[in-house]
Backbone bond lengths (Angstrom), bond angles and torsions (degrees), N, CA, C in turn:
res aa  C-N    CA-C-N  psi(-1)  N-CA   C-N-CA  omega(-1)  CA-C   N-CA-C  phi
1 X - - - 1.466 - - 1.526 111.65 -
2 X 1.070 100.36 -37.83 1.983 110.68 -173.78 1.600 113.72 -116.61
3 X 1.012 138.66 152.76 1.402 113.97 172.21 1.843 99.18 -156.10
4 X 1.429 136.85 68.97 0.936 164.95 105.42 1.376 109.77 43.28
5 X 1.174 142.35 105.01 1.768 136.58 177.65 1.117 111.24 -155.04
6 X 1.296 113.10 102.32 1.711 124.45 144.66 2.239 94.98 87.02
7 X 0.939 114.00 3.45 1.635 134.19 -170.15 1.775 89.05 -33.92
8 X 1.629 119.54 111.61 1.003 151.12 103.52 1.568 140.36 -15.88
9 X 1.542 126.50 86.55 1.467 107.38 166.18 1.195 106.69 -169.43
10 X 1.177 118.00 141.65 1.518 161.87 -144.58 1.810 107.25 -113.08
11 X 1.337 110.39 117.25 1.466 123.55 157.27 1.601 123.41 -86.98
12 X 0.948 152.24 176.04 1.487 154.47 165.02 1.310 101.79 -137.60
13 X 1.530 101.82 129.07 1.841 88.99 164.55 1.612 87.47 -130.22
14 X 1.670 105.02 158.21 0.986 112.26 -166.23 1.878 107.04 -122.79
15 X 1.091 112.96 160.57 1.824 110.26 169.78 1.286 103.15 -85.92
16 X 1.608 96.64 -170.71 1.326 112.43 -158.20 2.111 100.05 -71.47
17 X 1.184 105.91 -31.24 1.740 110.37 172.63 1.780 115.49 -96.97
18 X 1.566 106.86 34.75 1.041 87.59 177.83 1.498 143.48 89.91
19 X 1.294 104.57 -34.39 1.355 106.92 157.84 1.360 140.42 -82.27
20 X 1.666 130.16 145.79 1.070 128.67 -137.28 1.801 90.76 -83.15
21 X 1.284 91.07 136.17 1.638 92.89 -177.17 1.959 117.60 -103.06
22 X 1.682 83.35 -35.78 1.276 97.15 -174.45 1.601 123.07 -146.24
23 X 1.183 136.50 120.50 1.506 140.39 159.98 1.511 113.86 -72.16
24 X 1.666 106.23 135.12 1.296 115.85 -172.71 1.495 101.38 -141.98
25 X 1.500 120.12 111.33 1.584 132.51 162.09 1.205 101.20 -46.47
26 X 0.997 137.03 102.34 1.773 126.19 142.29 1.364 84.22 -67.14
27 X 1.155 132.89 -140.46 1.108 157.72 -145.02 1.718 104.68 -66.29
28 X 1.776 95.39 116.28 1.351 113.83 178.13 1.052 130.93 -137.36
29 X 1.876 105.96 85.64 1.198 121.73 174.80 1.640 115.96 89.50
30 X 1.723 96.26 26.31 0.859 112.67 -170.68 2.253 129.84 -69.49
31 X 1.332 147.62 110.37 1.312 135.34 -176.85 1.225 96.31 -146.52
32 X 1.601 69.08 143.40 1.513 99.77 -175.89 1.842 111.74 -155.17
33 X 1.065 106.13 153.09 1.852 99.33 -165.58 1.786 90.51 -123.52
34 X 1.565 106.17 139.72 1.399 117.29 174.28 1.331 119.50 -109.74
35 X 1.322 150.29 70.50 1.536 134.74 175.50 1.121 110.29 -19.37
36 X 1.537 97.27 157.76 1.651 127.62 171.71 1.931 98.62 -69.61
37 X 1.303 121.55 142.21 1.475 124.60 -177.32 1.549 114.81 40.96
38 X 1.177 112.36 25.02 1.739 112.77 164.32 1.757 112.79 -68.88
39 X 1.438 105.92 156.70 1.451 94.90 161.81 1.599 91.74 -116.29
40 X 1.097 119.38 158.37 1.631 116.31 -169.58 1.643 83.82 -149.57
41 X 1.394 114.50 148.91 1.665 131.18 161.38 1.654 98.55 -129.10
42 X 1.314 96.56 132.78 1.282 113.36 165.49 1.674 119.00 -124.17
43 X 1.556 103.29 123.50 1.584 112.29 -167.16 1.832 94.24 -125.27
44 X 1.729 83.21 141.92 1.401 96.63 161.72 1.656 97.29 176.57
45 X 1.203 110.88 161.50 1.286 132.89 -161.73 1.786 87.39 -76.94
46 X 2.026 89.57 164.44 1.687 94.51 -175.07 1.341 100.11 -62.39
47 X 1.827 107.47 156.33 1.098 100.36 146.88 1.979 101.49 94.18
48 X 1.617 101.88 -7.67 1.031 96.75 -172.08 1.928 124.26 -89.14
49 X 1.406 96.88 -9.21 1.823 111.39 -171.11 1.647 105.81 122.99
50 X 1.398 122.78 -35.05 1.335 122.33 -172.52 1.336 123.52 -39.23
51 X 1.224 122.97 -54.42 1.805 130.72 179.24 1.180 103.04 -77.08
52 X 1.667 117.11 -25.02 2.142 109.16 169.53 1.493 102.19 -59.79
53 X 1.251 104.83 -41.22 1.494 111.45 -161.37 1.767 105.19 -62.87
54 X 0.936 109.47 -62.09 1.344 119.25 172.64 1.968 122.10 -49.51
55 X 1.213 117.33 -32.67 1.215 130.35 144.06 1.267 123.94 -35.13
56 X 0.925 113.03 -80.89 1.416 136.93 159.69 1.855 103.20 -19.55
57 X 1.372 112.04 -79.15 1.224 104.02 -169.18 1.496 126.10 -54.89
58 X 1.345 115.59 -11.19 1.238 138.10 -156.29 2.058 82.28 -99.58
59 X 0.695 110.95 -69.11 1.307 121.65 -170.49 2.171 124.51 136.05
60 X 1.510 80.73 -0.47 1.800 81.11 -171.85 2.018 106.01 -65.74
61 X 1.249 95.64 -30.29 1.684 88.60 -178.70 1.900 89.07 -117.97
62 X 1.645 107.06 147.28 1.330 112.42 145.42 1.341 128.41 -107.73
63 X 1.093 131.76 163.45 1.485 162.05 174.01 1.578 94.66 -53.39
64 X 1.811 112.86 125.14 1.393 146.85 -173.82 2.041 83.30 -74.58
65 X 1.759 99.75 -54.03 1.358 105.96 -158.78 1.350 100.87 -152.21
66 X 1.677 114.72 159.47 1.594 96.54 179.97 1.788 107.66 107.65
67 X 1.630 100.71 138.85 1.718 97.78 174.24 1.740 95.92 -116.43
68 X 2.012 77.14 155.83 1.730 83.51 -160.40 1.727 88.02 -134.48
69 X 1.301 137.19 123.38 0.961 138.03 -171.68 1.563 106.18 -132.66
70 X 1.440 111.74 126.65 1.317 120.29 173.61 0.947 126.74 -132.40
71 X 2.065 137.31 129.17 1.506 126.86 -163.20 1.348 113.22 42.52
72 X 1.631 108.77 29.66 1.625 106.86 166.25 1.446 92.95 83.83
73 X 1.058 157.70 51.39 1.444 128.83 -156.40 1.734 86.70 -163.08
74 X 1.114 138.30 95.66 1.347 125.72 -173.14 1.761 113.75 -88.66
75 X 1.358 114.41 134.18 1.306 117.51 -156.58 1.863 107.49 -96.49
76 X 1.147 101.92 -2.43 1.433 105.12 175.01 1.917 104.78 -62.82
77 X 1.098 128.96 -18.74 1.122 127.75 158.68 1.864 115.77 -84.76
78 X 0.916 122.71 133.54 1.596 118.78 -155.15 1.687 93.54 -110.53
79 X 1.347 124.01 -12.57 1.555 113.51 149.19 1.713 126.52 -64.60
80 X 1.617 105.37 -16.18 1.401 95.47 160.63 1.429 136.16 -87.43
81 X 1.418 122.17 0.32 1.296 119.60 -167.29 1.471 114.21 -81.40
82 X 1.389 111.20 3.83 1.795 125.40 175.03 1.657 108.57 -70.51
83 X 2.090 74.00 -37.57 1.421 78.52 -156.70 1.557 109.07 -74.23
84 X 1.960 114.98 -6.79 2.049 98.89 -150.08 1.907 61.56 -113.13
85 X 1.286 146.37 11.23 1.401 120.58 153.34 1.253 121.42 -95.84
86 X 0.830 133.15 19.27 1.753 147.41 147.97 1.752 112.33 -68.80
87 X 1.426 100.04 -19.30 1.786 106.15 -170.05 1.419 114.16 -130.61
88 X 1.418 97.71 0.74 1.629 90.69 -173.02 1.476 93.74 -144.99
89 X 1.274 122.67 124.73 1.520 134.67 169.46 1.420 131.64 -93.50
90 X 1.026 125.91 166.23 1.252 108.46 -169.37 1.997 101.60 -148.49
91 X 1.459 123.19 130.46 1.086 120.10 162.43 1.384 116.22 -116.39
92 X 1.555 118.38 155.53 1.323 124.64 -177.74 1.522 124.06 -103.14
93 X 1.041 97.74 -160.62 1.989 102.53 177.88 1.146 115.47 -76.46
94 X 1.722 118.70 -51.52 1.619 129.38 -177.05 1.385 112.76 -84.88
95 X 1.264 125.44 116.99 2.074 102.98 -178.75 1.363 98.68 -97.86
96 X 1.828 125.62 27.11 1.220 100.27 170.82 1.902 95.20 -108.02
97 X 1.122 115.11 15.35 1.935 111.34 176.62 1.468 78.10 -100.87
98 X 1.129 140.55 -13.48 1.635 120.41 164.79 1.452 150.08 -81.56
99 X 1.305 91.34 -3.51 1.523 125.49 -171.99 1.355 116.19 -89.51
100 X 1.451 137.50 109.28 1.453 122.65 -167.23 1.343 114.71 -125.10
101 X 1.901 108.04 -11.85 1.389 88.58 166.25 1.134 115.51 -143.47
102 X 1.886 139.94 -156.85 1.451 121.23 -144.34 2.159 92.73 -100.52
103 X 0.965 101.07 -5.88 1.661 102.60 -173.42 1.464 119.99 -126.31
104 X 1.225 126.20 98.74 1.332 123.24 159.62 1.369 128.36 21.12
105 X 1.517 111.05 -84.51 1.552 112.85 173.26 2.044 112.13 -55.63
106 X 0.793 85.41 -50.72 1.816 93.02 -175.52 1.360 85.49 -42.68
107 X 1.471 118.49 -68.28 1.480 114.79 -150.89 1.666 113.78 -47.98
108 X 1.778 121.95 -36.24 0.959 158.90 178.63 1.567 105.20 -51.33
109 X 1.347 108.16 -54.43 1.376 112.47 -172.37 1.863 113.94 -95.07
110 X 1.523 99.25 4.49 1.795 85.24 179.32 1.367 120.67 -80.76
111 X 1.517 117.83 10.55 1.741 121.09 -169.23 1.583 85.85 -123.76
112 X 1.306 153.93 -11.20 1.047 119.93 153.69 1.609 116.07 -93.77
113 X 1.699 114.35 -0.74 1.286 103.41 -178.80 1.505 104.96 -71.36
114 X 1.378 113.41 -50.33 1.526 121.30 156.93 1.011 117.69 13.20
115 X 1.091 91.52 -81.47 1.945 118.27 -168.93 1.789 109.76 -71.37
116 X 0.768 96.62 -3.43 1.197 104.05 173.05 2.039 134.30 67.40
117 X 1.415 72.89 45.35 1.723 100.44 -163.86 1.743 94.73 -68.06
118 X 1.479 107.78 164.73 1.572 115.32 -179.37 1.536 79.44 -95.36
119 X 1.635 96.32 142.08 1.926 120.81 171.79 1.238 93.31 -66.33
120 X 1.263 163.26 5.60 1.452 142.33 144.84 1.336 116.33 -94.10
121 X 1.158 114.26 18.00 1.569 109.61 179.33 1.813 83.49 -125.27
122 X 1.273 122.80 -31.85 1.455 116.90 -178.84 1.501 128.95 -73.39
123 X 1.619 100.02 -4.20 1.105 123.83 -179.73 1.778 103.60 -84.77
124 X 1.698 116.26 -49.56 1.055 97.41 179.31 1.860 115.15 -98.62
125 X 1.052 97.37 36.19 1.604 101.85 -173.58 1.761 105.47 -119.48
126 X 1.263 98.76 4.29 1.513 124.41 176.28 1.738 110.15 -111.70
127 X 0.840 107.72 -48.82 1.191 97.23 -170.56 1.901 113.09 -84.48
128 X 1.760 113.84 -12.42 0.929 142.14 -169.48 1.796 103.88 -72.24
129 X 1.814 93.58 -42.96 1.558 94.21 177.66 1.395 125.45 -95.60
130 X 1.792 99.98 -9.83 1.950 103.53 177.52 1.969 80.96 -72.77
131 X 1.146 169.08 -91.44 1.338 158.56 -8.51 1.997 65.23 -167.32
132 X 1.619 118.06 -79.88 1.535 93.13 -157.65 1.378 130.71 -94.90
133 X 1.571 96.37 38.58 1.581 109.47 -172.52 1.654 76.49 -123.41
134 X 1.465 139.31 -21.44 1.305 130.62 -168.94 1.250 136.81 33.44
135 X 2.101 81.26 69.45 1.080 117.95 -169.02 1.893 110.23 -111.75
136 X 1.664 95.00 -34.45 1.264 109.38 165.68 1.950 116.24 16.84
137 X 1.043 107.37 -88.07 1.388 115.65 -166.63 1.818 109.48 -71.40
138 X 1.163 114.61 52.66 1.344 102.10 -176.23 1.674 91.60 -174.81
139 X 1.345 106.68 30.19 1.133 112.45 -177.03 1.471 126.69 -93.24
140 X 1.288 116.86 -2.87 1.776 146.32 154.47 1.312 125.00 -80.51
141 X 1.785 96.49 -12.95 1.749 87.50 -165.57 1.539 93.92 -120.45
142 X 1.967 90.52 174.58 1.421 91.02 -160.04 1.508 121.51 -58.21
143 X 1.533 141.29 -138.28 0.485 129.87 -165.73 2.021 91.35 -152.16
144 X 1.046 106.59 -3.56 1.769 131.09 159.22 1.262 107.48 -78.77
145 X 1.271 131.09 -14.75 1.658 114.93 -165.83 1.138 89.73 -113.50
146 X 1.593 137.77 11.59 1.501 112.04 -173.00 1.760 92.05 -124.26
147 X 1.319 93.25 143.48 1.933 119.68 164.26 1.310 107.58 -33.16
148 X 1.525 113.24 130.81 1.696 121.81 157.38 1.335 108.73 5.95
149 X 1.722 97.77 -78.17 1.343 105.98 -168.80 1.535 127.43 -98.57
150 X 1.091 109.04 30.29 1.438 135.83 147.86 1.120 108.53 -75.17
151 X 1.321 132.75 -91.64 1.708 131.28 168.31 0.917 110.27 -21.50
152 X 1.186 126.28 -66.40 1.965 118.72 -177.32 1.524 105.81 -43.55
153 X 1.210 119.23 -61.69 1.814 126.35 179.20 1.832 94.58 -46.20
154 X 0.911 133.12 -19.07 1.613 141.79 -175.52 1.597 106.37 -90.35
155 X 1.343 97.84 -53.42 1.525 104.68 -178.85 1.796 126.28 -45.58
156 X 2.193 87.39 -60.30 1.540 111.06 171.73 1.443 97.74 -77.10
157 X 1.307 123.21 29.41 2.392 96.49 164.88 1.757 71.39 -119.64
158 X 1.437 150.58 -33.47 0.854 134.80 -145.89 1.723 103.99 -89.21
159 X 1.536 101.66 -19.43 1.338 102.18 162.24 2.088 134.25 -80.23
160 X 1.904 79.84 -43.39 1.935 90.14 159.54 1.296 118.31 -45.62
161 X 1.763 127.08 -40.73 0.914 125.57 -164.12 1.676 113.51 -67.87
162 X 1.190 114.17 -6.06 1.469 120.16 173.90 1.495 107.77 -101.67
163 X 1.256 127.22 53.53 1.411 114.76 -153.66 1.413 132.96 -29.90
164 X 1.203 116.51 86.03 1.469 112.58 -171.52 1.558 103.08 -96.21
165 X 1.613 106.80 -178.33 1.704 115.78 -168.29 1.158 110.89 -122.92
166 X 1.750 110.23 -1.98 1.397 98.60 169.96 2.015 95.43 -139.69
167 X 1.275 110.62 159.45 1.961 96.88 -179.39 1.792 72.02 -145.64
168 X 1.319 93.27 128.24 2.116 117.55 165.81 1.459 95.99 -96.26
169 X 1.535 117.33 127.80 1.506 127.84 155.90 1.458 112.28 -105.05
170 X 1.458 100.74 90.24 1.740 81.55 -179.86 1.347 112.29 -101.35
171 X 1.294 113.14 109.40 1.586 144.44 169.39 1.625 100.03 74.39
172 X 1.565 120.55 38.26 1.471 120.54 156.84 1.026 156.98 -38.76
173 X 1.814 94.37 -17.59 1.194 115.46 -174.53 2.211 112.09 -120.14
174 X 1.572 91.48 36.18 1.361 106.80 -161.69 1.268 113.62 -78.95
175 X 1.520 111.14 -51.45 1.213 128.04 -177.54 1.349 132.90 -91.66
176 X 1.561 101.19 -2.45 1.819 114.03 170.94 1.135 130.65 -76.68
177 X 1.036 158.28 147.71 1.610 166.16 -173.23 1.672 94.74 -78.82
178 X 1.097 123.12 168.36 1.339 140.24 -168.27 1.745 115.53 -61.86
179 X 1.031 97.32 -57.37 1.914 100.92 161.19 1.551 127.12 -61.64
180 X 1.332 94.43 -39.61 1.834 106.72 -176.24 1.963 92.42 -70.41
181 X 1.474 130.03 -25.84 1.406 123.65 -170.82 1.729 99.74 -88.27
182 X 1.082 127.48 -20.10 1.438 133.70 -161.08 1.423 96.05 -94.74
183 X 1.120 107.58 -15.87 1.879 101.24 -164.89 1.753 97.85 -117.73
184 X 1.343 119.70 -34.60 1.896 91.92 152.81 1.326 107.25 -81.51
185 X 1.275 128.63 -14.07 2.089 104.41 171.76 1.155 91.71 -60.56
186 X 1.392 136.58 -56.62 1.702 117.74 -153.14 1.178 104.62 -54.98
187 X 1.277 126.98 -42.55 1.394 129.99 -139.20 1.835 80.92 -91.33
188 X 1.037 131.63 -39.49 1.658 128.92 -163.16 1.839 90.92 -72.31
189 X 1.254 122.92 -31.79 1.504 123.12 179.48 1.679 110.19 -85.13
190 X 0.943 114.81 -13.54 1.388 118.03 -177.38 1.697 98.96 -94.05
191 X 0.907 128.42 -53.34 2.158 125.08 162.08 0.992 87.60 -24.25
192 X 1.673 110.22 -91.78 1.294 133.96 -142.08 1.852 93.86 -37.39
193 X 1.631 99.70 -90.32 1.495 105.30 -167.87 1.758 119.60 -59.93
194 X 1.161 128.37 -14.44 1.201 124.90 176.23 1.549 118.92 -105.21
195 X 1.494 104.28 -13.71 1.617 108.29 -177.38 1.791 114.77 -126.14
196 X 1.151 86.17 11.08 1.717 95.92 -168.28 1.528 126.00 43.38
197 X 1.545 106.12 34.72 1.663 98.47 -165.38 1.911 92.72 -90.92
198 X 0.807 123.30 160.09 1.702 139.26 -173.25 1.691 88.01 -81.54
199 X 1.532 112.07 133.44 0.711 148.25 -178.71 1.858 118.92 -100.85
200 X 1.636 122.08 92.64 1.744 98.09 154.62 1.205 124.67 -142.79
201 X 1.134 117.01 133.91 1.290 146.05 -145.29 1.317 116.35 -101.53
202 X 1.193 142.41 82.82 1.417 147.87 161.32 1.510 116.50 -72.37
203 X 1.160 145.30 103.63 1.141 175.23 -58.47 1.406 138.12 130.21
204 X 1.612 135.84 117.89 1.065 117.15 165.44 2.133 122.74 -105.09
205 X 1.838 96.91 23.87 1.475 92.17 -164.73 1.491 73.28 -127.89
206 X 1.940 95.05 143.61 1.023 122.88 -167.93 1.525 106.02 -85.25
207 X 1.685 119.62 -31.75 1.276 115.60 151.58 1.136 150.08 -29.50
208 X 1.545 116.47 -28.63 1.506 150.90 168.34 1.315 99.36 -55.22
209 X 1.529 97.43 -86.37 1.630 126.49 -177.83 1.206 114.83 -4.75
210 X 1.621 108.89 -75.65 1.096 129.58 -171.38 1.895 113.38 -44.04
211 X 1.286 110.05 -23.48 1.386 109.04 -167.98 2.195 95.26 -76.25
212 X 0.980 109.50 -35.24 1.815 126.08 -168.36 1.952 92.75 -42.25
213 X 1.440 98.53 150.90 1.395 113.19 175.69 1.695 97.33 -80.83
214 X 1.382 117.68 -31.57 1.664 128.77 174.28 1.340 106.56 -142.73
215 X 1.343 100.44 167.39 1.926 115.84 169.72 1.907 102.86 -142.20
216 X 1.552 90.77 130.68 1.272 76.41 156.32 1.526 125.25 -129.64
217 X 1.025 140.22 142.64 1.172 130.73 -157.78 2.247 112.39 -103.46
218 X 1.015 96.27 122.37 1.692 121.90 -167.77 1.541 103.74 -86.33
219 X 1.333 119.86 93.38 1.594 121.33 147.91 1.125 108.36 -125.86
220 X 2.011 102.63 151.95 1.200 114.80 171.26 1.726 110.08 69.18
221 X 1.211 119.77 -0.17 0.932 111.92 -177.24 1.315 117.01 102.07
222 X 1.371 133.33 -18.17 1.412 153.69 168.91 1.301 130.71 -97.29
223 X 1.522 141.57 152.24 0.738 133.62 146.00 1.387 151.77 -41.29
224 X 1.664 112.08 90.65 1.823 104.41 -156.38 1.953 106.72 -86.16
225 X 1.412 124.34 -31.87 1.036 154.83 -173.86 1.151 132.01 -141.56
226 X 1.653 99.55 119.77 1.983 110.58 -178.97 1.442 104.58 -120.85
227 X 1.375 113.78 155.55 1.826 95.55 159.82 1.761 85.37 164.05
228 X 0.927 129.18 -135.09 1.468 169.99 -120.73 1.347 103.45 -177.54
229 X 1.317 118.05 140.15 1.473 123.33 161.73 1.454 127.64 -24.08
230 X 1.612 93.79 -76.83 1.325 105.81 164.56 1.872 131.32 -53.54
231 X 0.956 89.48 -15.08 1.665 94.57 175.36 1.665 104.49 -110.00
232 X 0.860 116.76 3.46 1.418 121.36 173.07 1.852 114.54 -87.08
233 X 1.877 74.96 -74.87 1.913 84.87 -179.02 1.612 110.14 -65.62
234 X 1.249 132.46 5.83 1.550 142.66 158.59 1.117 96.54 -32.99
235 X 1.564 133.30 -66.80 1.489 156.85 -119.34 1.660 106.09 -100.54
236 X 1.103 142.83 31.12 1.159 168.65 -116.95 1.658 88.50 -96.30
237 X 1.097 117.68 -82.60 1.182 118.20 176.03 2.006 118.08 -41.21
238 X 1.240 129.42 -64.37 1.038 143.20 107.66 1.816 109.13 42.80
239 X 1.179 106.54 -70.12 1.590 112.68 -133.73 2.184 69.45 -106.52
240 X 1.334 106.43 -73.59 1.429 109.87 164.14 1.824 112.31 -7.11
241 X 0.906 105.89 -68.91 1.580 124.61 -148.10 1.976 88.35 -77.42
242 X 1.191 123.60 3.05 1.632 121.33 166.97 1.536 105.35 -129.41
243 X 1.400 112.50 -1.36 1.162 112.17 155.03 1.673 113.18 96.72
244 X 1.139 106.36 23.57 1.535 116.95 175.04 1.630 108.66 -118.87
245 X 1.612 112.03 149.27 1.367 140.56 -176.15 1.442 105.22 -65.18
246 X 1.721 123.07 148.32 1.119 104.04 148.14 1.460 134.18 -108.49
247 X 1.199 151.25 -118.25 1.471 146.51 100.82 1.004 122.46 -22.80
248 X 1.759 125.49 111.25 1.405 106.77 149.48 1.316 139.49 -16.80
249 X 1.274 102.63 -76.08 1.816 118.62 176.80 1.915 99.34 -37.62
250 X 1.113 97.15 -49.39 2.072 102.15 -160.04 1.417 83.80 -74.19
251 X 1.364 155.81 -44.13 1.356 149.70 -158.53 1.530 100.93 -67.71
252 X 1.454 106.23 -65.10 2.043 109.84 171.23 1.114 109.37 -34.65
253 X 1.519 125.26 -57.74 1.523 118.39 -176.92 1.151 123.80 -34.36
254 X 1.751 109.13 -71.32 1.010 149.21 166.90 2.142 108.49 -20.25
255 X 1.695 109.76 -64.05 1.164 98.09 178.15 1.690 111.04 -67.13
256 X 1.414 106.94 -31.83 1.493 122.22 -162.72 1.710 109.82 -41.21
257 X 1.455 98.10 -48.40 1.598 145.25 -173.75 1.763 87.46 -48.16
258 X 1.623 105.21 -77.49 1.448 122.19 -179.23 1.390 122.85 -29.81
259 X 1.623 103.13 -25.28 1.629 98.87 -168.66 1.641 99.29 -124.67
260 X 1.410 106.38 34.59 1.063 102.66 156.06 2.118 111.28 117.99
261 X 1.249 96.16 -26.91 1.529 92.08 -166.07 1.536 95.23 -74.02
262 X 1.536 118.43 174.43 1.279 124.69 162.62 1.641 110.08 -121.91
263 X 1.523 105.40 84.72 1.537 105.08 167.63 1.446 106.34 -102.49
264 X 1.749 102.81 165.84 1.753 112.75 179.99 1.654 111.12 -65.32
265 X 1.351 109.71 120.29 1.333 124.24 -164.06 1.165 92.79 -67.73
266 X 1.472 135.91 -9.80 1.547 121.15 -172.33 1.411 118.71 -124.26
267 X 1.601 117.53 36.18 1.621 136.49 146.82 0.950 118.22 -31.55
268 X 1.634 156.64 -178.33 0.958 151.01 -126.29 1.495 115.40 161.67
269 X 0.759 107.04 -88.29 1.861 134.35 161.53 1.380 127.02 -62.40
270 X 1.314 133.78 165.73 0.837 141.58 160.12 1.241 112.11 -84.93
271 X 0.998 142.75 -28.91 1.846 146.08 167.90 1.380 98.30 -56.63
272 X 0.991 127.72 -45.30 1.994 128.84 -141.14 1.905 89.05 -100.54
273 X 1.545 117.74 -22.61 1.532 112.10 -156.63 1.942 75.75 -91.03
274 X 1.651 126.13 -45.35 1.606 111.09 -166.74 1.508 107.10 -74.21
275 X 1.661 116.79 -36.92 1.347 97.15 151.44 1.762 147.67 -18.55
276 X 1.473 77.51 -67.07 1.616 96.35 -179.60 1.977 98.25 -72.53
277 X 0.559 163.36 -80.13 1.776 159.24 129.46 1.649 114.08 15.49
278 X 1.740 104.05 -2.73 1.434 97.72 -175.76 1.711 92.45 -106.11
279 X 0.966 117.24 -23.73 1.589 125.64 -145.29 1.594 94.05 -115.55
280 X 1.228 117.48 -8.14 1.749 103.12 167.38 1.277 112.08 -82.49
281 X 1.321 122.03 153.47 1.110 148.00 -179.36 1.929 134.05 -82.32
């Protein structure tokens, strides 16, 4: 789906008159490859390249330097990026800068009217995405009366409704309370595994993470960490030392480890860490 090489890019900061004061690499020399129907999380501290990166694939920022290829579609030509946002969606942190009009369904249907879909196909390409964001019944009302993470479930049908093959959440699940984050993960695991759409996940809770087929982890603009969950949050020390959290469950180990026991550094859960605590000797 993604195909990531050598990714190049440049910040400017400027003084108080304008002049360029300072150059800043986000992204240096950055690759990385995304499968078709992957769910992927990508973690790294602010400031680290991750949400450039994700930009990027979308098409809102291009590449200083570096080839960036998406749905086959290579973006070093800047007449294609119409074309890889027709297939690739993107949600944000706030779902109320996402919201554009006074009713649910409307709101739902302004990215395939866009595109210029026939109103009988927008009819069922609307009601297709209130049904697997299970949003359905709230499809008259405003779009003010519903929870954090209600709107977000509004946001991602307003993106399904364009059927794309890949949807980027970068850090979507930032500003929700604990239920409002559990109910777009389901719905981000329910694409992924029931609809095969590509999954990426920008995130700062390690709880998330853990659900990803991979993680890769973004410093400096680079790739610091690839693997699998479990081969990721292994790295304890590692992950620490750039200044990011891991799993609860993998953190217990981790001290458990320190004082002597020998459990599998790459636990996860709280089920799998009393497991492992049931079966020692």
């Amino acid at each position: 789906m993604v195909e990531a090489l050598n990714l190049i890019y440049e910040y400017q900061t400027a003084d108080e008159d304008g002049e360029i004061e300072s150059v800043v690499r986000a992204l240096d020399g950055l690759t990385v490859s995304v499968e078709e129907g992957e769910f992927l999380v990508v973690l790294g501290h602010n400031g680290s390249g991750k949400s450039t990166f994700a930009k990027h694939i979308n098409g809102i920022l291009t590449p200083k330097e570096g080839t960036l290829i998406v749905d086959s579609v290579n973006l070093d030509n800047e007449e294609n990026i119409w074309k890889v946002r027709q297939h690739v969606g993107m949600v944000f942190q706030n779902p109320d800068n996402q919201i554009v009009a006074t009713i649910v369904e409307e709101d739902v249907a302004f990215g395939p009217e866009n595109l210029g879909v026939d109103p009988v196909e927008i009819r069922k390409r609307v009601d297709n995405a209130l049904n697997l964001v299970e949003m359905s019944e709230y499809k008259k009302q405003s779009p003010n009366q519903l929870s954090g993470g209600q709107k977000q479930r509004i946001a991602i049908a307003g993106i399904i409704a364009m059927q794309p093959k890949c949807i980027i959440f970068d850090e979507a699940t930032a500003m929700l309370d604990p239920i409002g984050r559990k109910q777009v993960m389901d719905t981000m695991y329910k694409l992924n595994k029931e609809h095969n759409i590509t999954i990426i996940h920008i995130t700062h809770y390690m709880e998330e993470a853990i659900l990803a087929d991979r993680i890769i982890v973004v410093d400096k603009g680079k790739i610091y960490l690839e693997g699998t969950p479990k081969q990721v949050f292994a790295n304890v020390d590692e992950i620490k030392k750039i200044g990011l959290d891991v799993p609860d469950a993998t953190y217990l180990v981790y001290l458990l480890n320190k004082e002597g026991l020998n459990l599998d550094n790459s636990l996860l859960s709280a089920e799998e860490v009393v497991n492992a605590l049931c079966q020692l000797k």
